[in-house]
RODO-2510 file (C-alpha; in nm, 4 decimals, decimal comma):
residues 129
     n   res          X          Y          Z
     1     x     0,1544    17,2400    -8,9784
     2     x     0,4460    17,4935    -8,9977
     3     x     0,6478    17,5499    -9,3214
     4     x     0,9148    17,3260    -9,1653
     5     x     0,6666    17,0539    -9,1424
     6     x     0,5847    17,0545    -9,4811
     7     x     0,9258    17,0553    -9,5839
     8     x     0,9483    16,7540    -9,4063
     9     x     0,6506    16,5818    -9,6291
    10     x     0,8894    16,6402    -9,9153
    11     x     1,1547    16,4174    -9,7573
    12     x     0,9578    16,1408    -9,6380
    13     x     0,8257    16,0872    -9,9270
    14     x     1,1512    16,0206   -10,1294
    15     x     1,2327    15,8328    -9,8641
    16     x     0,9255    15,6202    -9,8985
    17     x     1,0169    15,5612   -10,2457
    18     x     1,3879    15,5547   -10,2004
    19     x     1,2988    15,2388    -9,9664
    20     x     1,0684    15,0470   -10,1684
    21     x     1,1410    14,7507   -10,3533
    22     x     1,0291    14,6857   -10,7610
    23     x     0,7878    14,4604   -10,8382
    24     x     0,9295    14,1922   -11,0764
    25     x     0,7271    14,3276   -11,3651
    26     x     0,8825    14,6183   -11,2979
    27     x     1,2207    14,5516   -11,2869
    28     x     1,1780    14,3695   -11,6288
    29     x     1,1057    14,6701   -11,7395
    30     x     1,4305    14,8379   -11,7182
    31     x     1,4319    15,2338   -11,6739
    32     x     1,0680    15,2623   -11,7606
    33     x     0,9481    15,0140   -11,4540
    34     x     1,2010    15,2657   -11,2450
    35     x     0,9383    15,5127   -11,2965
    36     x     0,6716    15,2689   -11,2464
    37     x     0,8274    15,2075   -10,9074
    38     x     0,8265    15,5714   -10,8337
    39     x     0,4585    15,6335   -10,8919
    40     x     0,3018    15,3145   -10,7292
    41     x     0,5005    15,4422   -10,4135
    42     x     0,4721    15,8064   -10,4335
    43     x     0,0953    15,7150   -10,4608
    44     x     0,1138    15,4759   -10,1951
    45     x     0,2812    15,6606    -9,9560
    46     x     0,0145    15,9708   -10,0285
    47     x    -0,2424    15,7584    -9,9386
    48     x    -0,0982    15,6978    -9,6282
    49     x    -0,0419    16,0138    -9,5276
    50     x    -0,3515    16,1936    -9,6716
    51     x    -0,1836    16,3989    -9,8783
    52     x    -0,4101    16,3348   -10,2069
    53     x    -0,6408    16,6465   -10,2333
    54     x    -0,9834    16,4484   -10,3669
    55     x    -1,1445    16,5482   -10,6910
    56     x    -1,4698    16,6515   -10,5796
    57     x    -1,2506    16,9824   -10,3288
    58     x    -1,0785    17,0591   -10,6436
    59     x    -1,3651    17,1494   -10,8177
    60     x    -1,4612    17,3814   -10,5393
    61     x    -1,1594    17,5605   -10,5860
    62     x    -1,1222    17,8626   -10,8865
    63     x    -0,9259    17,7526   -11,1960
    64     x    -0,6589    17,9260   -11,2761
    65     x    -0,4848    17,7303   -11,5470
    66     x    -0,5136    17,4066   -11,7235
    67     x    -0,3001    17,5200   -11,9798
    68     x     0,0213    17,2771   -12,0039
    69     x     0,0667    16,9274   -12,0218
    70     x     0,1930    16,8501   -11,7055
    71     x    -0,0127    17,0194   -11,4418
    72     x    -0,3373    17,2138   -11,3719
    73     x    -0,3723    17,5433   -11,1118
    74     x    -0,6016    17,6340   -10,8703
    75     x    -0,6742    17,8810   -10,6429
    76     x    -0,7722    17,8017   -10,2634
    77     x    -0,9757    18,1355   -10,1299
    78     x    -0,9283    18,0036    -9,7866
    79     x    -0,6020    17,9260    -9,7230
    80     x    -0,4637    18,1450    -9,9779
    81     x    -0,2822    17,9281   -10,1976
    82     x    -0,2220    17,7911   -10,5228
    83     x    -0,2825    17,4442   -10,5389
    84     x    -0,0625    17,2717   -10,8203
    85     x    -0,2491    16,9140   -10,9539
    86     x     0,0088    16,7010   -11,1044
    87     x    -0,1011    16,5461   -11,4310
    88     x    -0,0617    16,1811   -11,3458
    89     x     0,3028    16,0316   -11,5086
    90     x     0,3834    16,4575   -11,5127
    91     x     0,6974    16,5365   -11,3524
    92     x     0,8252    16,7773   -11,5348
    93     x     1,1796    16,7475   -11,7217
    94     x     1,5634    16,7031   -11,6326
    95     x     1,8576    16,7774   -11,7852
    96     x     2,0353    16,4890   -11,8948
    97     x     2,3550    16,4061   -12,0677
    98     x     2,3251    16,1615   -12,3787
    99     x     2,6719    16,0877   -12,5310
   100     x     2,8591    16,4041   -12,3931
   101     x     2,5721    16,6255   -12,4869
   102     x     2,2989    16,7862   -12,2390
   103     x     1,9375    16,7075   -12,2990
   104     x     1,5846    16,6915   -12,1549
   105     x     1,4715    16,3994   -12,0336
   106     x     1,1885    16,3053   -11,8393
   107     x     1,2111    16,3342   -11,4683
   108     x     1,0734    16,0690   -11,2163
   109     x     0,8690    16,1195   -10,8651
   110     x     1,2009    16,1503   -10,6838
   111     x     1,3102    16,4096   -10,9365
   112     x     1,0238    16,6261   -10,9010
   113     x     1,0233    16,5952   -10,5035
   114     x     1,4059    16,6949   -10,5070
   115     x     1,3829    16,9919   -10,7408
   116     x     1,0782    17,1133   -10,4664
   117     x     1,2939    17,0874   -10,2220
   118     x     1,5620    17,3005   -10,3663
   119     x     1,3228    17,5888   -10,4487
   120     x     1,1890    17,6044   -10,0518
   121     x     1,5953    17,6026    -9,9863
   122     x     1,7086    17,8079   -10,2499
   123     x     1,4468    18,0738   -10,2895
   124     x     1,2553    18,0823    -9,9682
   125     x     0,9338    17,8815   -10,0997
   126     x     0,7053    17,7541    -9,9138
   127     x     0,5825    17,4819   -10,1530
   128     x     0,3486    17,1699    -9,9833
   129     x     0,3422    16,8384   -10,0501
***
């Protein structure tokens, strides 16, 4: 699978989620079941497409940090990558503007997915889903 390809795995996937209907528990849950949403079909859809790297290959792989509180690092010797584990609920931060003023808030699946997208665009990445 070409860089292109992979790409691609980033856009299918918020389209998955884009597509998917809330549950009634969570839409009674306002903003919060939004994110719900997001990660029962992020998950879902990564399932689907095989795109979960199992536990047991990650510990195979070398550490290289575990140091924040949203992801972990590691390094694959034979494809010569970094492999990024998402903390699950982790996605990172967005800016957000509360009553005129710019923030942090917390960023969602589709969040995350976009801002991936934008570094393989902007600087020539070649981040995989």
């Amino acid at each position: 699978m070409d860089a292109q390809d992979h790409g691609c795995l980033l856009e299918r996937a918020g389209d998955y989620i884009r597509r998917g209907a809330p549950t009634d528990a969570e839409r009674a849950q306002g903003e919060d079941g939004e994110t719900a949403r997001q990660i029962r079909l992020l998950h879902e859809w990564a399932v689907q497409e095989g795109c979960l790297i199992p536990s047991e290959k990650l510990k195979e792989l070398d550490k290289i940090s575990d140091r924040t509180s949203e992801h972990k690092v590691y390094f694959d010797p034979e494809r010569k990558r970094a492999v990024k584990q998402t903390l699950p609920g982790q996605f990172g931060w967005m800016p957000k503007l509360d009553h005129g003023r710019w923030t942090l808030g917390i960023a969602k699946p589709l969040d995350y997915l976009r801002r991936w997208q934008l570094f393989n665009q902007v600087f020539g990445d070649n981040v995989r889903l």
